[in-house]
C-alpha positions as CSV (number, residue, x, y, z in Angstrom):
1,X,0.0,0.0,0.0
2,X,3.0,2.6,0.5
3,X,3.0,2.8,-3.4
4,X,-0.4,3.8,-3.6
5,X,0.3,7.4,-3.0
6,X,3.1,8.5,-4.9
7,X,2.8,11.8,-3.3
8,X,4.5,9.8,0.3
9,X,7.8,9.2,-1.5
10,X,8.5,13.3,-2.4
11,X,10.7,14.2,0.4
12,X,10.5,18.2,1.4
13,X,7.8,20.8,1.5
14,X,7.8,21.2,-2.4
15,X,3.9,21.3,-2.6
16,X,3.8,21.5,-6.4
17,X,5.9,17.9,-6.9
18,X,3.9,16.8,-4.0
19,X,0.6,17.7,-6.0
20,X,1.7,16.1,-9.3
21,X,2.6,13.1,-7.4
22,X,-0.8,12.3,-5.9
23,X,-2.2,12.9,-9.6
24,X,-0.1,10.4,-11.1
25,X,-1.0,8.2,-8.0
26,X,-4.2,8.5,-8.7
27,X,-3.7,7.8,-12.7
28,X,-1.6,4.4,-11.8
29,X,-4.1,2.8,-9.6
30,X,-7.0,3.6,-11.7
31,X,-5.3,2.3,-14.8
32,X,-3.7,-0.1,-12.9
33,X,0.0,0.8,-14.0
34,X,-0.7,1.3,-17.7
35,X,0.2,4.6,-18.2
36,X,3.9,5.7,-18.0
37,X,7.2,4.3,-18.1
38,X,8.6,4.3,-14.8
39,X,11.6,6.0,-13.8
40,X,14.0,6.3,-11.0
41,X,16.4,9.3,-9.6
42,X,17.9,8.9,-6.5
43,X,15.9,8.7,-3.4
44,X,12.7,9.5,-5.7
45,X,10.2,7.1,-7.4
46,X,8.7,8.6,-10.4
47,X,6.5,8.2,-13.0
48,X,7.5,9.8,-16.6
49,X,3.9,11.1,-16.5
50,X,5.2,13.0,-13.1
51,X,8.8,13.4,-14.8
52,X,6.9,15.7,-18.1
53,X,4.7,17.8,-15.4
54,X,7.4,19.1,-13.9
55,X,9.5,19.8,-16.7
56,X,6.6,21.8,-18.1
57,X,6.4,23.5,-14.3
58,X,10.1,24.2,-14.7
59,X,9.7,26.0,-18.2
60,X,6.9,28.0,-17.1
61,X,8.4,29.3,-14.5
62,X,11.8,30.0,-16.1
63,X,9.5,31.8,-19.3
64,X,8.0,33.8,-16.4
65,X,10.8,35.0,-14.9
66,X,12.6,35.8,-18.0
67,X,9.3,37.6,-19.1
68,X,9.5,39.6,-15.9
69,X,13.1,40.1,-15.7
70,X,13.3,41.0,-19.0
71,X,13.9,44.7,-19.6
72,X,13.3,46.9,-22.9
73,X,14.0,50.3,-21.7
74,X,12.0,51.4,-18.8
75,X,9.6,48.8,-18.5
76,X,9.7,44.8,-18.3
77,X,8.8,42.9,-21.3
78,X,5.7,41.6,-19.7
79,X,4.3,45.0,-19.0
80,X,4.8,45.4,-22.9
81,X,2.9,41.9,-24.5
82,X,0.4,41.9,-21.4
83,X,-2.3,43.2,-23.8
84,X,-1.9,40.7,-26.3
85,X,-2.0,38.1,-23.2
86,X,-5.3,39.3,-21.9
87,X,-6.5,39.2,-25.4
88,X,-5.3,35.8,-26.2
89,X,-6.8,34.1,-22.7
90,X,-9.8,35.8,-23.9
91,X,-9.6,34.6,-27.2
92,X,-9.2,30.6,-25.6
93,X,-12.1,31.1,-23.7
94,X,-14.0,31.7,-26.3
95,X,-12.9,29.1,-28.5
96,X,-13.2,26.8,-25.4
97,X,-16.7,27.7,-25.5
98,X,-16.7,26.9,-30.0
99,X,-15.1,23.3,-28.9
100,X,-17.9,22.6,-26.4
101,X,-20.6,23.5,-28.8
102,X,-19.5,21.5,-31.6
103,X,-18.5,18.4,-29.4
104,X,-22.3,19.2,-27.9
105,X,-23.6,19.3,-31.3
106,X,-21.7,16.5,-33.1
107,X,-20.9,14.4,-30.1
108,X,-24.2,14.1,-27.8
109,X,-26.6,15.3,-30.3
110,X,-27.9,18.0,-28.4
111,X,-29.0,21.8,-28.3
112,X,-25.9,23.9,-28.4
113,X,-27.3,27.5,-28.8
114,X,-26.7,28.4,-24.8
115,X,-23.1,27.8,-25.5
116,X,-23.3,29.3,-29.2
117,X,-24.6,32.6,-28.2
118,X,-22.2,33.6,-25.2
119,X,-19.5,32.5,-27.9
120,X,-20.2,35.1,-29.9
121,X,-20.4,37.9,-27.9
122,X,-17.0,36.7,-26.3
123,X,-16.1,36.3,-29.6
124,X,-16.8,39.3,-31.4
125,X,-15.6,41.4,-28.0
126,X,-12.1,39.9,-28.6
127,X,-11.7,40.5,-31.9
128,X,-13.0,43.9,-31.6
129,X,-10.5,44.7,-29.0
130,X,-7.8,42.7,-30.6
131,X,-8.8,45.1,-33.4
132,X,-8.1,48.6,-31.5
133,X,-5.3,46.9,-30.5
134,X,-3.6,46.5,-33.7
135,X,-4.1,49.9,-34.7
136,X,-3.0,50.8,-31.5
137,X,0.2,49.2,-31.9
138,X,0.7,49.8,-35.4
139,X,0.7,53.7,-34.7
140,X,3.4,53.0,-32.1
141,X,5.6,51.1,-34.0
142,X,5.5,47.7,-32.1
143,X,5.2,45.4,-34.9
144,X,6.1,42.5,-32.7
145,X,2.1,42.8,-30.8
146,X,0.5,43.7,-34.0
147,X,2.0,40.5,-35.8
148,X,1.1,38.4,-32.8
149,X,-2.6,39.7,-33.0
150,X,-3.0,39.3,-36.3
151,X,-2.0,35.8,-36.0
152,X,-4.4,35.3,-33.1
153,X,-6.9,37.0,-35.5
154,X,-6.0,34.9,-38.4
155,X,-6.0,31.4,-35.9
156,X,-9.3,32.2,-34.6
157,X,-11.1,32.7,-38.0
158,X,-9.8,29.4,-39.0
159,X,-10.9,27.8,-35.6
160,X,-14.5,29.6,-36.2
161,X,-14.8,28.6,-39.5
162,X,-13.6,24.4,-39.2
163,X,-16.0,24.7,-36.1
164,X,-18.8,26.5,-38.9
165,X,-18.4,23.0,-41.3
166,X,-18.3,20.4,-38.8
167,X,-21.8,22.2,-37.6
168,X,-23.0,22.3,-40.7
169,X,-22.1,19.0,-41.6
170,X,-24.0,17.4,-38.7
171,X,-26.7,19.9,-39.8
172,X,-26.9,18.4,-43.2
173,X,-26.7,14.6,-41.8
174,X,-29.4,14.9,-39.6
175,X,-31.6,16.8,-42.4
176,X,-30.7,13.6,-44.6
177,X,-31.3,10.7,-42.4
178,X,-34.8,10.7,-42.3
179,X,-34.9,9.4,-46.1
């Protein structure tokens, strides 16, 4: 029973690892040992699952601190691409919302338009303010947040429209099966 809880062998406070252990814990003894290829450093037992979560962790943190360490001029460079971050997270929620529609639509067959319609309006609010923001940006100079939001821009209207067809596609199935 002492390896059913990973999260026992972590030595230290290091809540995180600690964390990540008890999740991969959890993943071994409900697929009883499936996942994962099991691998050993000294005086820790982990699973390659746990090994990939906290190398992801690491680099994270070491973006986040080069982000905020970072200096161009006066300011950090985080305090220069934070609008184009709050734009983007806003931009994943909305297509979080698109992927839950579709999967409602598709998947269980089901009425998606309480999803569809707060979609939109997150939707179109993003790109309207990822909009001003280009122009914004453009009329500064920094071409580095105005490429990044056109690519966001360009992403999303590929995301919306492959979304659009697989709709419309289950649409046209369900219009045809009665025959």
């Amino acid at each position: 029973m002492a390896d059913a809880h990973r999260g026992d062998q972590v030595g230290g406070g290091d809540a995180p690892v600690q964390l990540a252990a008890s999740v991969v814990g959890q993943l071994d003894r409900v697929h009883a040992g499936v996942h994962g290829v099991a691998a050993t450093v000294p005086g820790i037992h982990l699973n390659f699952l746990l090994i990939l979560v906290c190398a992801a962790l690491i680099c994270a943190v070491a973006g986040a601190l080069i982000l905020v360490l970072s200096k161009a001029g006066d300011r950090s460079i985080a305090d220069l691409i934070w609008p184009i971050f709050g734009s983007a997270n806003q931009l994943v929620a909305a297509l979080a919302l698109l992927t839950v529609a579709v999967w409602l639509k598709k998947g269980l067959k089901v009425d998606n338009r309480w999803l569809i319609y707060p979609m939109w309006f997150m939707l179109a609010t993003t790109i309207t303010a990822l909009c001003f923001l280009i122009v914004q940006r453009f009329q500064q100079g920094n071409l580095l947040l105005v490429s990044i939001a056109v690519l966001l821009l360009v992403l999303a209207f590929f995301m919306v429209r492959e979304a659009m067809i697989a709709i419309k596609d289950e649409g046209e199935k369900q219009t045809a099966a009665p025959e």
